[in-house]
C-alpha positions as CSV (number, residue, x, y, z in Angstrom):
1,X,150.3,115.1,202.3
2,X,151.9,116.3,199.1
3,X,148.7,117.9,196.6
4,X,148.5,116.4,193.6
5,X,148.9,118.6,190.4
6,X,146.3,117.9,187.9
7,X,148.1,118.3,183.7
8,X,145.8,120.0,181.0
9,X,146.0,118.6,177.7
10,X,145.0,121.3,175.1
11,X,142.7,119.4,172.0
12,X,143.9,120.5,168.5
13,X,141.4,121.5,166.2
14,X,140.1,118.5,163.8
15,X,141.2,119.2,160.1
16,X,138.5,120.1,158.2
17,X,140.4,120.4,154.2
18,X,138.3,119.6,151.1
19,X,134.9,119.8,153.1
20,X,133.8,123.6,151.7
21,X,135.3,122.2,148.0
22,X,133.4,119.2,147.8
23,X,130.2,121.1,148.9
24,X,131.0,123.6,146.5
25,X,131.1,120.8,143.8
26,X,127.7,119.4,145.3
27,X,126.4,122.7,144.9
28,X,127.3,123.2,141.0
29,X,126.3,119.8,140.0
30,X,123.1,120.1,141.3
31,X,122.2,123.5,140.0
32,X,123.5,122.4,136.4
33,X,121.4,119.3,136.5
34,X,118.6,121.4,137.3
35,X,119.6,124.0,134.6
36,X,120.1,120.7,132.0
37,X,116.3,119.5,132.9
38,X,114.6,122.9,132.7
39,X,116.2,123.3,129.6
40,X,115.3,120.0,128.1
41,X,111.9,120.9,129.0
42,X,111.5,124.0,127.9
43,X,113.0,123.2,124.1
44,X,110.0,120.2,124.6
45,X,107.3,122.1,125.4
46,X,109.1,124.6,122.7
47,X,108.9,121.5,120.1
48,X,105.4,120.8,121.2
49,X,104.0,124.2,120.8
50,X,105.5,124.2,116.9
51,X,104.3,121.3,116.0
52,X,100.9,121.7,117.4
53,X,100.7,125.6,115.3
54,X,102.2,123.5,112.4
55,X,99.3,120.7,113.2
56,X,96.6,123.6,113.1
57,X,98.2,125.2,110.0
58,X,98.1,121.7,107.5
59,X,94.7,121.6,108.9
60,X,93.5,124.9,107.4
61,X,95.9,124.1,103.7
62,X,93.8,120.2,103.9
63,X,90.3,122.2,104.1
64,X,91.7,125.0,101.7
65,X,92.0,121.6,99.4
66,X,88.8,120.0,99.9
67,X,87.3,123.3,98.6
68,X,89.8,123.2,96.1
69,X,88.2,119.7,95.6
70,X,84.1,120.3,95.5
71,X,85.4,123.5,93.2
72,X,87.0,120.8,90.6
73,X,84.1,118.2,91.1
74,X,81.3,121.2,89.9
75,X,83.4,121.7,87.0
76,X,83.8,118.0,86.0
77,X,79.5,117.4,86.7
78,X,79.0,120.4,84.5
79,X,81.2,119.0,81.6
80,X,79.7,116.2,81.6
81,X,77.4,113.6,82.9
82,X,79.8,110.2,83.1
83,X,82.5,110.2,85.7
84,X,86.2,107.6,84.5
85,X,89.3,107.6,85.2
86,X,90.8,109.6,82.5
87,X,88.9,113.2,83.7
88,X,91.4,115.9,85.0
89,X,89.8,115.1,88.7
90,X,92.2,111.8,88.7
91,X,94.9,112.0,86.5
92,X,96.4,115.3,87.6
93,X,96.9,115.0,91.4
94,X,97.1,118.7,93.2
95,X,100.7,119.4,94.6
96,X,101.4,123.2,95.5
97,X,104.2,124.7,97.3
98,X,102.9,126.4,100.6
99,X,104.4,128.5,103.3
100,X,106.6,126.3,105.0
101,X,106.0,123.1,103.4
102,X,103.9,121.5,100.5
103,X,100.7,120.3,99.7
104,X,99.2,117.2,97.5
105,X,95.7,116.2,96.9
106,X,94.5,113.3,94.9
107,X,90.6,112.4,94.3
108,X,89.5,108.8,94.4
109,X,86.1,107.1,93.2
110,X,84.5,105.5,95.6
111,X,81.9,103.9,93.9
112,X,84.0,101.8,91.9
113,X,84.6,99.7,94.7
114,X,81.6,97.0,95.9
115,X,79.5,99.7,98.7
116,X,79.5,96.5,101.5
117,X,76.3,98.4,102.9
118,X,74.4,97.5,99.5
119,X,73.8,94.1,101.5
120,X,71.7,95.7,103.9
121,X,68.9,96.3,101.3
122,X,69.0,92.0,100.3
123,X,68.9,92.5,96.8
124,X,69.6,89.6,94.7
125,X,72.5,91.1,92.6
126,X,74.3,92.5,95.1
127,X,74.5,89.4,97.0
128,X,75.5,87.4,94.0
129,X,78.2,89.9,93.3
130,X,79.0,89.8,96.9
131,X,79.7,86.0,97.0
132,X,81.4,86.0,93.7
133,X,83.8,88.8,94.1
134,X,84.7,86.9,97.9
135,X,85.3,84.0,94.9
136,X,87.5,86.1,93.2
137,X,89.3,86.8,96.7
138,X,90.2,83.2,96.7
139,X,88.3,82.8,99.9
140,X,86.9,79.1,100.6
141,X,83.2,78.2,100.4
142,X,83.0,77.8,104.4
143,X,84.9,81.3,104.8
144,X,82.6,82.6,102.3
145,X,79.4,81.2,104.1
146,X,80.3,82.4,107.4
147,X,81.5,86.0,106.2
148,X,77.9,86.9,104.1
149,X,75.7,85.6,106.9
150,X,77.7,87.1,110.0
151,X,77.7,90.3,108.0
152,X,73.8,90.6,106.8
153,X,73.3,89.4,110.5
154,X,75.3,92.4,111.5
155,X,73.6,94.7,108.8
156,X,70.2,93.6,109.0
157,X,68.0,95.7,112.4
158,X,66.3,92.2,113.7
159,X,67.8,89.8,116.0
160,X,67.5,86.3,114.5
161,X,70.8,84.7,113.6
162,X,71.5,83.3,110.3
163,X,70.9,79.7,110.4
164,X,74.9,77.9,111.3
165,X,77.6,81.0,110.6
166,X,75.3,83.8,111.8
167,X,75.4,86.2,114.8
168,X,72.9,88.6,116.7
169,X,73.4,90.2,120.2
170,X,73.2,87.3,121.9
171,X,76.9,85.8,120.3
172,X,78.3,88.8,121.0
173,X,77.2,89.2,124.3
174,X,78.8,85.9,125.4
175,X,82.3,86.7,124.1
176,X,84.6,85.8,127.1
177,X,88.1,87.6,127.6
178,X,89.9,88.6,126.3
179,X,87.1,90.0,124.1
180,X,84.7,92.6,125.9
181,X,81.2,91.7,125.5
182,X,79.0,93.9,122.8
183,X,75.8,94.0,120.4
184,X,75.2,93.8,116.9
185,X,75.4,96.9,115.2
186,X,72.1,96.5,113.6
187,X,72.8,99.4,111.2
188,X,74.9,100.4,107.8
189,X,78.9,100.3,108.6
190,X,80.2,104.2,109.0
191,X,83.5,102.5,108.0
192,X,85.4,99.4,107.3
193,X,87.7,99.3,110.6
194,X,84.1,98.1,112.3
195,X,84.0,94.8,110.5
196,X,86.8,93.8,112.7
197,X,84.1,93.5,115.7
198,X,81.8,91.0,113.0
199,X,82.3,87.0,113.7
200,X,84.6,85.5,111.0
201,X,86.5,88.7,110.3
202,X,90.3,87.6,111.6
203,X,92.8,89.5,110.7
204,X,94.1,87.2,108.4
205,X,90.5,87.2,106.7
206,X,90.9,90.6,106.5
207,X,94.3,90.5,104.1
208,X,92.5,88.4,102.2
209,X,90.0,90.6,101.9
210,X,92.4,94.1,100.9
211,X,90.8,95.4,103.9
212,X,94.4,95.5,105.2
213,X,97.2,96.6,103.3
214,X,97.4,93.5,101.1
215,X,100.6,92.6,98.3
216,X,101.3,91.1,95.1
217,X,103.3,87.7,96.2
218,X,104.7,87.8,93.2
219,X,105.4,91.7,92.6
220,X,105.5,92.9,96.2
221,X,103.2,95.4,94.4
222,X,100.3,97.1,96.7
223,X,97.0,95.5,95.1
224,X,93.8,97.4,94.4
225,X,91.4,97.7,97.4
226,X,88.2,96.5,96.1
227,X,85.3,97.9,99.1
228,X,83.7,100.5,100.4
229,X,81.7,101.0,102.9
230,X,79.2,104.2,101.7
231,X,76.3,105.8,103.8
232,X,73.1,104.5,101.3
233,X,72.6,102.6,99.3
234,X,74.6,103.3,95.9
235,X,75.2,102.2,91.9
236,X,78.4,100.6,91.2
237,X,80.1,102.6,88.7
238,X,80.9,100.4,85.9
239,X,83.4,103.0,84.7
240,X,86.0,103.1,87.8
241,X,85.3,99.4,88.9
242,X,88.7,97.5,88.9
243,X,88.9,94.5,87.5
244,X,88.1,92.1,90.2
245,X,84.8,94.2,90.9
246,X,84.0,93.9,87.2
247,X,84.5,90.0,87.1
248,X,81.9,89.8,89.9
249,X,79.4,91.3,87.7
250,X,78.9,88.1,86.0
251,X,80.6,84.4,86.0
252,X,81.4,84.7,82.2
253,X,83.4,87.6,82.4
254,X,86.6,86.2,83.0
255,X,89.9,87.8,84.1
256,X,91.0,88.4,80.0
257,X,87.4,89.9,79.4
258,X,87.8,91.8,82.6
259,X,91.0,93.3,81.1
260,X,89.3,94.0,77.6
261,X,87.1,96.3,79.4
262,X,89.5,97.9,81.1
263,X,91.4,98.6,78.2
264,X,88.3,99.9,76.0
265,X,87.1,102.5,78.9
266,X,90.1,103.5,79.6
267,X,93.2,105.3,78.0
268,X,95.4,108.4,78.6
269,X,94.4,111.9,77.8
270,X,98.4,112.7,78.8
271,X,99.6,110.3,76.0
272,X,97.1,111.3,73.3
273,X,95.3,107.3,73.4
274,X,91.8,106.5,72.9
275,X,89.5,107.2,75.8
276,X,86.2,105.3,75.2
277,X,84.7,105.2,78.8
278,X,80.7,104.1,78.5
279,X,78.3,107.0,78.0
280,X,75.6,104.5,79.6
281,X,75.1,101.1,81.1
282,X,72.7,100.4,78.2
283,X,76.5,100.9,75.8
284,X,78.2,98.7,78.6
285,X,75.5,95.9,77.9
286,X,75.9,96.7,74.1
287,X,79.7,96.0,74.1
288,X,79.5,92.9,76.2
289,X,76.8,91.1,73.4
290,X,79.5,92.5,70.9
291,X,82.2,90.1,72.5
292,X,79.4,87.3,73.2
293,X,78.6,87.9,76.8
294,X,75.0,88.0,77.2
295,X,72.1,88.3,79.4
296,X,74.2,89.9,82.1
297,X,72.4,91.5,85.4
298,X,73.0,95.2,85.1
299,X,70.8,96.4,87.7
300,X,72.4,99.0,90.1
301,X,74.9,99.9,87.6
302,X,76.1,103.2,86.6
303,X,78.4,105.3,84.9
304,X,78.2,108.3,87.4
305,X,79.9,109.2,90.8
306,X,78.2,111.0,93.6
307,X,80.7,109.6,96.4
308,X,84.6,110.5,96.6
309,X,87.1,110.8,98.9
310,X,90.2,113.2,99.2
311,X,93.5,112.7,100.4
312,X,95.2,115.8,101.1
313,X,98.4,115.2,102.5
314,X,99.9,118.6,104.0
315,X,103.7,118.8,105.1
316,X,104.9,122.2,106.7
317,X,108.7,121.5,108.9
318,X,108.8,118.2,110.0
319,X,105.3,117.9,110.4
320,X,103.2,115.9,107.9
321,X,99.5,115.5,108.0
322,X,97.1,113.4,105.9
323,X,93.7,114.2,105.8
324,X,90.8,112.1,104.2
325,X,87.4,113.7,103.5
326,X,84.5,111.9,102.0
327,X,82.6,114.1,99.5
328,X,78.9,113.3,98.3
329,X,77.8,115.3,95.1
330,X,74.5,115.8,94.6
331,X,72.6,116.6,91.4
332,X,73.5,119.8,90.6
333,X,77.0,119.5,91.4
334,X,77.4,120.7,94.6
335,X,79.8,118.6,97.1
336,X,79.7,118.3,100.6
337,X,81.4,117.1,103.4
338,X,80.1,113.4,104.8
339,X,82.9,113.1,107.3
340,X,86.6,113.1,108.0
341,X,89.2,111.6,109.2
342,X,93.3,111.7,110.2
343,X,95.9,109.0,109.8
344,X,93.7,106.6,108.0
345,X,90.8,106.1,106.5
């Protein structure tokens, strides 16, 4: 039997070209993504750290100006005893070159404006004024109805609801979603913003009210906010009062009147005119008999400031900070600090 020889087949080797190239590629990409994404985050947390020394420096300049600002207010008390809008305190606006930037200040009276907290205390005048400057708003009886009572109810520290448009705890505690249930405040307002938790105060309410930015249909112009909302109870000054806030003084004084006052009180000390502000309510009183307005309530009236507020707006790089300080001034003229706030006030 003849053996059968058995063939070997030799294997060739299995071509391996581009493999190492394309894992060299694979290699690079990766490795310069990662490069790309630490470097991203490292000129981020690079951006972050400058604008957070650049926060903490316009912080410092914004208190350097609110000493700047209780400096100026001592000066002005000790000139004088009436505060108006033609003293240097509002007509020349701060604005200093600093390192890196800038910095602007402007003062502002705040009790020219109607102190919302004076209806806490239920005096007659202020209520009248209240309703008659809402009047002047061009809000409607029923708005104005349900705005004064949900608001005294909000002020007031008991819990029994106005009669029809008031509110106590137990409204608020029923408000279903998406509203989260809450209580009265019971207390004075620390600021404005809060009367967006009162009932009746829509947004919409709220433009009507300048508590929002609010503009001039007809001029696009930003119009005159005309409240406050001030720790005490305070005297309007009759001096700084706008003229809507002057109108609600009484029903006779009439837009044109409004604007007669206006234009006696105030002038320009920059353009040489005649600055006649009131050295007294008793000469406010005086000059309204002269023009045939009488037997107008001037209780809680004044032609003196203790309550401000400062706007110092700081801008070092691209950075840009606005800070807004309240400022009480006592007797003697010494100004302090009631509280603070960034953004907005």
């Amino acid at each position: 039997m003849t053996p059968v020889k058995m063939s070997t087949v030799k294997s060739k080797p299995i071509k391996q070209k581009g493999i190492a190239l394309i894992t060299s590629l694979l290699i690079v990409t990766l490795a310069s993504t990662a490069a790309v994404t630490i470097t991203a985050q490292l000129q981020r947390e690079i951006r972050r750290s400058g604008n957070m020394l650049h926060h903490d420096q316009a912080y410092i300049y914004a208190l350097a100006a609110e000493d700047f600002a209780r400096y100026g207010l001592k000066l002005d008390h000790d000139a004088g005893k009436t505060d108006h809008l033609n003293e240097l305190w509002h007509i020349i606006p701060v604005s200093e070159d600093i390192d890196g930037g800038t910095l602007e200040g402007k003062l502002k009276d705040l009790q020219g404006l109607f102190n919302i907290n004076n209806l806490a205390n239920k005096k007659a005048p202020d209520l009248q004024r209240f309703k008659r400057l809402l009047t002047n708003l061009q809000l409607t009886n029923e708005e104005i109805q349900q705005v004064t009572a949900s608001l005294q109810d909000w002020l007031d520290t008991d819990q029994t609801s106005t009669l029809g448009y008031g509110a106590e705890d137990d409204y608020y505690q029923g408000l279903a979603e998406p509203d989260r249930p809450y209580l009265a405040g019971n207390r004075m307002l620390s600021n404005l913003s809060e009367l967006r938790l009162i009932k009746g105060f829509s947004n919409e309410l709220l433009t009507k009210l300048r508590i929002n930015p609010s503009y001039d249909e007809e001029t696009g112009e930003l119009l005159t906010p005309v409240f406050t909302a001030l720790p005490e109870y305070t005297e309007l000054n009759i001096n700084t009062a706008p003229a809507e806030v002057l109108k609600s003084l009484d029903i006779k004084i009439t837009d044109e009147i409004a604007q007669q006052i206006i234009s006696r009180r105030d002038g320009s000390v920059l353009e040489g005119g005649d600055v006649t502000p009131f050295e007294s309510v008793d000469d406010f009183k005086k000059h309204l008999e002269s023009i045939a307005i009488k037997n107008v309530n001037v209780e809680a009236l004044s032609v003196s400031t203790q309550y401000f507020l400062l706007n110092a707006k700081t801008t070092i790089g691209q950075m840009t900070m606005n800070l807004y300080s309240q400022l009480k001034r006592d007797d003697k003229g010494i100004s302090t600090v009631v509280s603070r706030s960034q953004g907005v006030y």
